[in-house]
C-alpha positions in Angstrom: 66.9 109.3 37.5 70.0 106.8 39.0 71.0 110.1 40.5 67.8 111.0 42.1 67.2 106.8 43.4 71.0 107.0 44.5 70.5 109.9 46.6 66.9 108.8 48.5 68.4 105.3 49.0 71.2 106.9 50.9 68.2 109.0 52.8 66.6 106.0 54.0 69.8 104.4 54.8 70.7 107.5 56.9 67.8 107.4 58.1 67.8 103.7 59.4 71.4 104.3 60.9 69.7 107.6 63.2 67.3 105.4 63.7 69.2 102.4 65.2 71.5 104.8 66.7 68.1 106.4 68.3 67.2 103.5 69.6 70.6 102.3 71.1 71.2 105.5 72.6 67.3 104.8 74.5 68.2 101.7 75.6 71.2 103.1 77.5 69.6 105.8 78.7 67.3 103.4 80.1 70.2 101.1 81.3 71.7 104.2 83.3 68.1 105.3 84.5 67.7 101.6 86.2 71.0 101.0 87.7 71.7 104.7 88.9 75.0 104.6 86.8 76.4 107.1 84.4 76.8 105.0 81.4 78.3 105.6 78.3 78.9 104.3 74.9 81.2 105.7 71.7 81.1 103.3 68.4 83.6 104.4 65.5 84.0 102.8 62.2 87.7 102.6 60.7 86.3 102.1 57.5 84.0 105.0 56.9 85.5 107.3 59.4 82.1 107.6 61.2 80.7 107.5 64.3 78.0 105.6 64.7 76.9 105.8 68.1 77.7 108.6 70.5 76.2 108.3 74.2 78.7 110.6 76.4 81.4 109.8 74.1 83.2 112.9 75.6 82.6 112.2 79.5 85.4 110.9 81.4 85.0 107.5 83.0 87.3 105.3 85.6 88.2 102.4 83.2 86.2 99.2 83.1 87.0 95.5 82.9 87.3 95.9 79.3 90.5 98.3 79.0 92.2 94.9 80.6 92.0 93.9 76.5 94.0 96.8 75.6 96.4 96.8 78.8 96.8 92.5 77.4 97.8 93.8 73.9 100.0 96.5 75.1 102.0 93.8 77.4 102.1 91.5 74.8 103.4 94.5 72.0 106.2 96.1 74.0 107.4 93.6 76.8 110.0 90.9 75.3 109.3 86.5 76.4 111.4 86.3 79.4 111.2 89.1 82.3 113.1 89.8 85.5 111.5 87.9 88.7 113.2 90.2 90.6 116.5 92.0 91.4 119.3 90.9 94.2 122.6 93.0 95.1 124.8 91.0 96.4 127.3 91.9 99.3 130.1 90.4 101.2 127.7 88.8 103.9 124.1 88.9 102.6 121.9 89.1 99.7 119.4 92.1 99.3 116.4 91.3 97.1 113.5 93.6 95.5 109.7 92.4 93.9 110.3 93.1 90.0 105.6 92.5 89.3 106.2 89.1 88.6 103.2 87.4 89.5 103.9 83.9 89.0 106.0 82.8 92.3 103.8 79.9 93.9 100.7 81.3 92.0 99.2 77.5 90.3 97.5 79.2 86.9 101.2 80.4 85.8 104.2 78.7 84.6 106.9 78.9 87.9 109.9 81.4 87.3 113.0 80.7 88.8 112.9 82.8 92.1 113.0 80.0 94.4 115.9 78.0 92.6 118.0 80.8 92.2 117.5 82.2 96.1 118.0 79.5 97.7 121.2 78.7 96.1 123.0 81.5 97.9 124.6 80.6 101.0 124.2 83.8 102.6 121.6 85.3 104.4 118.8 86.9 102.8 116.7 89.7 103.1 114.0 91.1 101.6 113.4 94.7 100.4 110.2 96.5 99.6 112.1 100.1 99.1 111.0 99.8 95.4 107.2 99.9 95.7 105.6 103.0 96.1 102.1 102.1 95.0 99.0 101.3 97.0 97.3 97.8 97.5 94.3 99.1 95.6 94.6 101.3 92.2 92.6 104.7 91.8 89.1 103.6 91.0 88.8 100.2 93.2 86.2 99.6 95.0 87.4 99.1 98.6 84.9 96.6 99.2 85.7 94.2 96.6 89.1 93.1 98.3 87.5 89.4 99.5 87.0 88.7 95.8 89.9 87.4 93.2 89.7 89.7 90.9 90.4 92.4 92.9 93.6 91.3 94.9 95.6 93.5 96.2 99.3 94.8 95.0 102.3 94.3 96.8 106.0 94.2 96.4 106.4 90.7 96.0 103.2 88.8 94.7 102.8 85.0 96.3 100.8 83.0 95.2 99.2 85.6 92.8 98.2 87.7 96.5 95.2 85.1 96.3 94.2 82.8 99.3 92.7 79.6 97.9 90.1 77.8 99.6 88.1 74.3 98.7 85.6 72.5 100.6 83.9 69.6 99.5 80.2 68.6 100.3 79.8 67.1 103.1 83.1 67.3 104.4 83.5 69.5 107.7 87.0 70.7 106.9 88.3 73.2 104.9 91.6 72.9 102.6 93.7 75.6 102.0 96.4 75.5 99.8 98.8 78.0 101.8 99.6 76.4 105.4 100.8 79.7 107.1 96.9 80.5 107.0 95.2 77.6 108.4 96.2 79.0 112.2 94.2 82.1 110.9 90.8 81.0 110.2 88.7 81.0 112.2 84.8 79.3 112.6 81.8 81.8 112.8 79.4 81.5 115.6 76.1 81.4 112.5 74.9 79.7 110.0 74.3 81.9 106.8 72.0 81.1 104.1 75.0 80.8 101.4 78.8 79.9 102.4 81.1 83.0 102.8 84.9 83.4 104.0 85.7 87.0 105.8 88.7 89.0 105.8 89.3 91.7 107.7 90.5 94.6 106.2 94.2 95.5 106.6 94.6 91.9 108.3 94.7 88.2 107.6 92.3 87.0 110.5 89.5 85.0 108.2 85.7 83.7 109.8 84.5 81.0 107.6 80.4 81.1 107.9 79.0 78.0 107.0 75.9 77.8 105.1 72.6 75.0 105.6 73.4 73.4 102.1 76.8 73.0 102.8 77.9 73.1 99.7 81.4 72.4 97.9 83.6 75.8 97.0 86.6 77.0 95.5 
C-alpha cells in the first residue's frame, strides 16, 4: 500500500513539474510571438541531474547581458590582483608604448593605475603604438546602433576615460559640462527642439549635436 501511495504521489508530482514546465514554456512562446524574437530558455538542476525546463535549449544564440556574470567570475578566477597597464620598450632616444585592456586610465568609477606617473617620468620622447590591437570597435553580435549609449562603448587600444564621453547639464542652466575638454570644441547646438534631450554622434567621428528638449531637464 506505501508502495502503491509512493508511486502516485510521485505521478502527481511529475505531473505538476510538466505542468509548470508546460506553462513556462507558453509563456515564452508567447514572449517570442510578441517581441518577434527567438527566445530561449534551458533550466538544469545540479541536484537531481534534471532538466526542468527546455525551450530551444539546443539553438545557438549570440550571448546576452547575462554571460557578463560568467565572463566576471572567470576574470576574477584566473587573472591575479595587480595587472599590466601597459607595456613600454625603451630605446636610446624614445619610449615606445602599447594599450595592455586596462580600462581604468582617467575613467572616474575605477581606482587610477599608474600609467600617467610612470610615463611622464621618462625624459624622452614618447610615442604611442597601436600594433597590438587587432580587434574591431564593436564585438560580433553588437548592435551598430547602440554606440551613443554607455554600455556599448567601443574598443580601442588604449581605453581613456573608459572610451565614455560624460555629459551633465543641470535644469535650467543653458550650458553643458563635459568632463573631457578636448571635446567641448566638438559639440555642437542643433537647429530643433526635441521632445526629450538627446546628444548625437556621428558614426566613425567625434562631431556631437546636442538637441535640447522643452522640459529642459538635468542629465548625466
Amino acid at each position: 500500500m506505501r508502495i502503491a501511495l509512493a508511486l502516485l504521489s510521485s505521478i502527481i508530482l511529475a505531473g505538476c513539474i510538466s505542468a509548470k514546465n508546460n506553462s513556462t514554456i507558453n509563456d515564452l512562446e508567447s514572449l517570442s510571438s510578441e517581441f518577434q524574437h527567438h527566445t530561449g530558455f534551458y533550466l538544469y538542476d545540479p541536484e537531481s541531474r534534471e532538466v526542468l525546463v527546455d525551450h530551444h535549449g539546443d539553438k545557438y544564440f549570440t550571448p546576452a547581458s547575462n554571460t557578463k556574470i560568467f565572463t566576471f567570475y572567470t576574470s576574477l578566477a584566473l587573472l591575479g590582483e595587480r595587472l599590466p597597464a601597459f607595456y613600454y620598450q625603451e630605446s636610446s632616444d624614445s619610449v615606445i608604448f602599447w594599450g595592455s585592456g586596462d580600462p581604468s586610465l582617467l575613467y572616474r568609477w575605477l581606482p587610477q593605475s599608474d600609467i600617467l606617473t610612470t610615463l611622464s617620468a621618462f625624459e624622452k620622447p614618447l610615442y604611442f603604438s597601436a600594433s597590438n590591437f587587432h580587434e574591431k570597435p564593436f564585438g560580433p553580435g553588437w548592435s551598430w546602433d547602440d554606440y551613443l549609449y554607455s554600455y556599448s562603448v567601443e574598443r580601442a587600444p588604449l581605453a581613456l576615460y573608459g572610451n565614455a564621453l560624460i555629459v551633465r547639464k543641470e535644469g535650467g542652466s543653458p550650458y553643458l559640462a563635459i568632463d573631457q575638454p578636448f571635446f567641448k570644441g566638438t559639440m555642437l547646438l542643433g537647429d530643433s527642439i526635441q521632445g526629450e534631450s538627446a546628444i548625437i554622434r556621428e558614426v566613425g567621428s567625434n562631431k556631437m549635436v546636442y538637441q535640447p528638449s522643452h522640459s529642459d531637464p538635468s542629465f548625466e
